[in-house]
N, C-alpha and C positions, 0 to 999 in steps of 0.2 A: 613330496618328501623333502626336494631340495629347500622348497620356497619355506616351508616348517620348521626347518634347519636354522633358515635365514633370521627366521623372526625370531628363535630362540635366542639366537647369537647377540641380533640388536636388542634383546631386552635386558639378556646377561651384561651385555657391554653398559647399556645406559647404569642398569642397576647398580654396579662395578666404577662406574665413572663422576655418579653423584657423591661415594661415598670417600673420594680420593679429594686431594687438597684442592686440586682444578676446580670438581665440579662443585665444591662445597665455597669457594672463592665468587665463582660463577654465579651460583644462586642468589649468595649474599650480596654482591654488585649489583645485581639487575633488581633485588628489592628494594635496593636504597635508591636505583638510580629512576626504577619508576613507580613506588610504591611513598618512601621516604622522604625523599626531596620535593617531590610535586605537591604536597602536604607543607611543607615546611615553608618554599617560595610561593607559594600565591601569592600573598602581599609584597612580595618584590618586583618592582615593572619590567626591571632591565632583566628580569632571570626568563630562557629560555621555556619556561615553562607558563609565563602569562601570555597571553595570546595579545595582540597589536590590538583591540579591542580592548582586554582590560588593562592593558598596558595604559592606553590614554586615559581612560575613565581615572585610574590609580592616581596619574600624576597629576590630572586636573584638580581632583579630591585635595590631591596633598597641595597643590600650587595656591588653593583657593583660600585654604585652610592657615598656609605660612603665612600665606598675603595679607591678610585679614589681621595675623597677629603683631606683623614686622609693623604695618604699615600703622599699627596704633602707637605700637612704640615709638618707632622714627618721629611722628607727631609730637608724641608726650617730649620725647629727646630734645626735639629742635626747640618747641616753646623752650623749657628748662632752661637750655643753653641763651636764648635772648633775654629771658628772664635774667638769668646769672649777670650777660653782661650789660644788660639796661643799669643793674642795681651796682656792679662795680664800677661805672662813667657815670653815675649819678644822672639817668636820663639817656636817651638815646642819641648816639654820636653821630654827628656827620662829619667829612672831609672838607676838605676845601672844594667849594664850588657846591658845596651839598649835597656831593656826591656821598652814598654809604661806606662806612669804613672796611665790608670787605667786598666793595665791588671796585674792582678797576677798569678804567677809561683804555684799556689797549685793544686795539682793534686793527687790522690787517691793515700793516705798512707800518703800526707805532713799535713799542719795545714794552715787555713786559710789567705791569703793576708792580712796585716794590714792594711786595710785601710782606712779611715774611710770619707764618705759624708758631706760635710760642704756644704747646702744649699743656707748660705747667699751671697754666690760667684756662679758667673754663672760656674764656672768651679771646679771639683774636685781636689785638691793637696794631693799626698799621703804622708805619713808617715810611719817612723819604727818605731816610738814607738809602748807602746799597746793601741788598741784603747778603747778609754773611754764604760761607761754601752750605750747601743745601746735600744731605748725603742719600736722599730717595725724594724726588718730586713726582708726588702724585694728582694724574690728572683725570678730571672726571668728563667725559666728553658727552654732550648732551644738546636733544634737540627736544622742542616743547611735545608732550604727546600725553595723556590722560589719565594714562595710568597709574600716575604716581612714584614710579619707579626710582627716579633722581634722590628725593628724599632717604626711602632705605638705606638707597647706597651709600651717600653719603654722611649720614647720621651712622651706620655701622661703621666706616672708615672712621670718623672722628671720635669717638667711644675708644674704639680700637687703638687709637692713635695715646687717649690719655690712659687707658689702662697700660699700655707697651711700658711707658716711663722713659729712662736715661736714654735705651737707645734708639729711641722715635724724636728726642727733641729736635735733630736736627730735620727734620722730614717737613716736607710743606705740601698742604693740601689747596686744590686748586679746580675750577667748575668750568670747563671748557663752555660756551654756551655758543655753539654752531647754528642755534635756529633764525631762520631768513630775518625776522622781526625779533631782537632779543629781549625790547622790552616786554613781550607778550608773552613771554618765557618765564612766566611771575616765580614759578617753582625755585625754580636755579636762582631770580633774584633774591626770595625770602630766606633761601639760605646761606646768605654773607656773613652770617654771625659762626659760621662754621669754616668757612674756608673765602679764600678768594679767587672771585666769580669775575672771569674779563668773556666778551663776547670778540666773532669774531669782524660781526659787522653792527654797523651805526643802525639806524632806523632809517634814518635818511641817504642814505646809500642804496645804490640798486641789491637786491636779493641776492643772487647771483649772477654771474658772468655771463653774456648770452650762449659764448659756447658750450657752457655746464650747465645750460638751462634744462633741458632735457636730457640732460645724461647725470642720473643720479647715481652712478658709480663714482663717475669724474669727483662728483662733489662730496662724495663718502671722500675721498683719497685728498682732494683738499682741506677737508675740513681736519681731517687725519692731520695734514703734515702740517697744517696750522698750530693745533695744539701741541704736537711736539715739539714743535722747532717755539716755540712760548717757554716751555718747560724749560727746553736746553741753555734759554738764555737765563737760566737763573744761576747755568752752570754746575748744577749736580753731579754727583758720582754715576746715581741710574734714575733711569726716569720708567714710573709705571703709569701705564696710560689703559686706564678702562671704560668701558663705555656705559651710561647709564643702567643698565640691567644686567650687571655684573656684580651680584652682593659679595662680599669678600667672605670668607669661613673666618669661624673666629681664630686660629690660628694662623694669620695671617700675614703679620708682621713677625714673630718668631719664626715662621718656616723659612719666610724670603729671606731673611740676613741670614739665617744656616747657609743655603742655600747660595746666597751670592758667597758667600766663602768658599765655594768647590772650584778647584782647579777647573772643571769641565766646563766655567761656568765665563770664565777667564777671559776667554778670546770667544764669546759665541757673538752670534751677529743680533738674537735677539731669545727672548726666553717666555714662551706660551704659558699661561697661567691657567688656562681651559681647553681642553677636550672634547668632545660632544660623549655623553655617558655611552649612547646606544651605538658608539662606534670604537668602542675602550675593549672588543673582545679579544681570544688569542687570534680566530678566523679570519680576522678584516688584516690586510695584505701588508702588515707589519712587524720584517724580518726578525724583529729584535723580539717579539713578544712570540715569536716561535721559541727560539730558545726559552727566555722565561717559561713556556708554558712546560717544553720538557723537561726542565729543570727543577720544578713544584710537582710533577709528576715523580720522577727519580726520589726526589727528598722524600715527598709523602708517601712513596711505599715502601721506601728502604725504616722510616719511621714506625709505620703498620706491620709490615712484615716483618723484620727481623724479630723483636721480638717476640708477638703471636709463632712465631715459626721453630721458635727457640725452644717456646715450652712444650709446642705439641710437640715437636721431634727433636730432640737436644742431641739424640748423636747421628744427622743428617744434614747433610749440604743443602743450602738451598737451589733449588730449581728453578732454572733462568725461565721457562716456560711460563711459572706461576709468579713470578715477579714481574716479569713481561703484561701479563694479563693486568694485575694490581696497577702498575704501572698505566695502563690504558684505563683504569675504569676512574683512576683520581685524575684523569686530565679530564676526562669527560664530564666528571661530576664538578671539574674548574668551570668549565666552560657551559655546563649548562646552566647551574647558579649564575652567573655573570660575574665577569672579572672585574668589575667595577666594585665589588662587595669585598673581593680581596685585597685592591686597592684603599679600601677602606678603613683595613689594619691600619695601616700604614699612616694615619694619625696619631699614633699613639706615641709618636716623638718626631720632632723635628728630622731628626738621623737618619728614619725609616724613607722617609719622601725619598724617590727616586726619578732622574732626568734620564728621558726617552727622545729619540728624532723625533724631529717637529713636520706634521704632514701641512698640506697649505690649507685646513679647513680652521677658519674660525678666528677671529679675533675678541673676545671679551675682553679680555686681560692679557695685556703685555707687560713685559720688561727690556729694557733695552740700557747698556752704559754708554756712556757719554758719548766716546769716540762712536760706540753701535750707532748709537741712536742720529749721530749726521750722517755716518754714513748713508744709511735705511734713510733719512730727510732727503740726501741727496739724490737716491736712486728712485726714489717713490714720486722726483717730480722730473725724473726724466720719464717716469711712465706716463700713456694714457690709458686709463682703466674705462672697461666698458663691461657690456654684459659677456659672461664666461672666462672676465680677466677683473675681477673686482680686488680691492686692496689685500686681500688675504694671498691670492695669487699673485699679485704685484710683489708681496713682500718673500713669500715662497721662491718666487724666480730671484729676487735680488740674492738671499741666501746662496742661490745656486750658484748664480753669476760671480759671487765675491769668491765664493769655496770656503766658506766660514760657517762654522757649526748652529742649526736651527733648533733649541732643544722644548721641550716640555715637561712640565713640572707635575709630575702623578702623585697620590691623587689630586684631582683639581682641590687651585687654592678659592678660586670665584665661582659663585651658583649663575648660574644663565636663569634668569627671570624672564625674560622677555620671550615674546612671539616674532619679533622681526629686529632688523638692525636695528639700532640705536641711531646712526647715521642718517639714515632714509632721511628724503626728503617729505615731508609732510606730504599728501596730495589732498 
């Protein structure tokens, strides 16, 4: 009798419960959240709903697919551009010594190649004077390796640079060339007609130092604070330092000048241009994207609810219960989509990008200003980097040690192309 009682009660109740706002909220979240959306992300890798299996499949597809098209362009790009300036020197230019006009002779211990980027010409012309104040030196940091990668890069940076116009003219583009042997590094020397390419050693010079001989960290962190401290002598306002297999987005150059105009941006010690995608969620142990993520949740159902709430019940308060729940089911449907896709908005104007703590993974793409960027030269060679202390870490602890602000730039401005450092030492 009792137990009969009982079952009556829970049916009355359930029946009674689906038909109240709770359970009719209830229902409609859990079809979205695994009926609707598992439907809609499949082709998303980062979204919680592709499995680590088709997550790589996805992006190999998509990496193989970009590669294939950039890499045609970049070609077609670079010819054009030699073409252009073969036909404005009337013939192909050398320097003095027959050296190429955009390859400079500076190499560890000399002083930086004069030479300075004029944008408004498809082709670079160098000079010996000294070159004028430089207000973004950008540098491509690059060892020889098969892929092709250098090319991209830098044919997307130089594109980028003549379509920018007025406020790119003062910008100099520049081709770190860190490989042990830099003549055999033909990549980075074929494209001098785009930028200028100094290496950091002779041919005839030993490789490396015996004590970096086997510590290919030590020599990431050299080769690092080579190129930088190259740039700084041109004396720039900021220096951006990326590594071979960092394609820039094509908003690239608008976002960074918004961007160096933020107060925030003022006194930092240096400024990340890349994040790893599969580590951009709210979950991963950063304080600040907690808040964000409550904060998307509150909007989005004060958004949804209020007025669905209005019109089914116009002379009824809302109930914290059922706003609570809404509340909980758009964080979850944040987080399960990936917060990377939401970051993605956020191209859709310079203004929207937003500056986050900088954690110590990763270096693609830096920013650093002047004064940042000796400081960070300074402290980067009182380190020694080794294995579980590599440059990314070096420069995370310097951040810390100074008490100067480490930030990052969402969404990323650089695509990571590559499978490994850029740095590595060849083996």
């Amino acid at each position: 009798m009792l137990k009969g009682g009982w079952s009556r009660f829970v049916l009355m109740y359930r029946h009674r419960l689906w038909r109240t706002d709770l359970g009719i909220l209830t229902m409609g979240g859990l079809f979205v959240l695994l009926v609707i959306l598992p439907l809609a992300c499949r082709h998303l890798p980062y979204s919680y709903y592709v499995s680590r299996e088709e997550r790589e499949s996805l992006l190999n597809v998509e990496a193989s697919e970009r590669a294939a098209v950039e890499a045609e362009w970049a070609r077609r790009y670079v010819r054009k551009m030699g073409e252009a300036r073969r036909w404005s020197d009337g013939g192909p230019f050398e320097g003095e010594g027959g050296v190429d006009a955009g390859v400079s002779e500076y190499h560890e211990g000399g002083g930086p190649g004069p030479i300075v980027q004029d944008y408004e010409k498809h082709a670079p012309r160098p000079t010996k004077t000294e070159p004028p104040s430089v207000d973004l030196a950008i540098v491509v940091v690059t060892i020889g390796r098969l892929e092709g990668y250098l090319t991209r890069v830098v044919a997307t940076l130089h594109h980028l640079l003549t379509q920018c116009g007025s406020p790119c003219r003062r910008h100099h583009l520049a081709i770190c060339n860190v490989d042990p042997k830099p003549q055999s590094h033909t990549e980075a020397l074929d494209l001098a007609p785009l930028a200028t390419v100094f290496s950091r050693l002779d041919d005839g010079m030993a490789s490396v130092e015996s004590e970096t001989a086997s510590n290919m960290f030590e020599k990431e962190k050299q080769d690092y604070t080579f190129c930088l401290r190259w740039a700084l002598n041109l004396h720039p306002r900021n220096v951006a330092v990326l590594e071979d297999d960092a394609v820039p987005q094509g908003d690239f150059f608008p976002v960074l000048h918004h961007i160096l105009t933020r107060r925030a941006t003022q006194h930092t010690l240096y400024l990340k241009l890349y994040h790893p995608e599969r580590l951009q969620g709210y979950l991963h142990p950063e304080p600040a994207r907690y808040f964000e993520w409550l904060g998307l949740g509150l909007m989005g159902a004060y958004l949804l609810y209020a007025p669905l709430y209005a019109l089914m019940h116009p002379n009824r308060h809302l109930k914290p219960l059922t706003f609570f729940l809404l509340v909980v089911m758009i964080m979850s449907a944040a987080e399960l989509v990936g917060r990377h896709y939401l970051l993605e908005l956020r191209r859709l104007s310079p203004h929207l990008y937003s500056l986050a703590p900088a954690s110590e993974c990763c270096t693609p793409g830096m920013v650093f200003s002047s004064a940042g960027g000796k400081l960070v030269l300074e402290l980067l060679l009182a380190e020694t980097c080794q294995k579980g202390h590599a440059k990314d870490m070096a420069l995370y602890v310097a951040a810390r040690q100074t008490g100067q602000a480490a930030l990052v730039i969402e969404p990323n401005l650089v695509s990571h192309i590559g499978e490994r450092s850029s740095l590595a030492r060849a083996k």
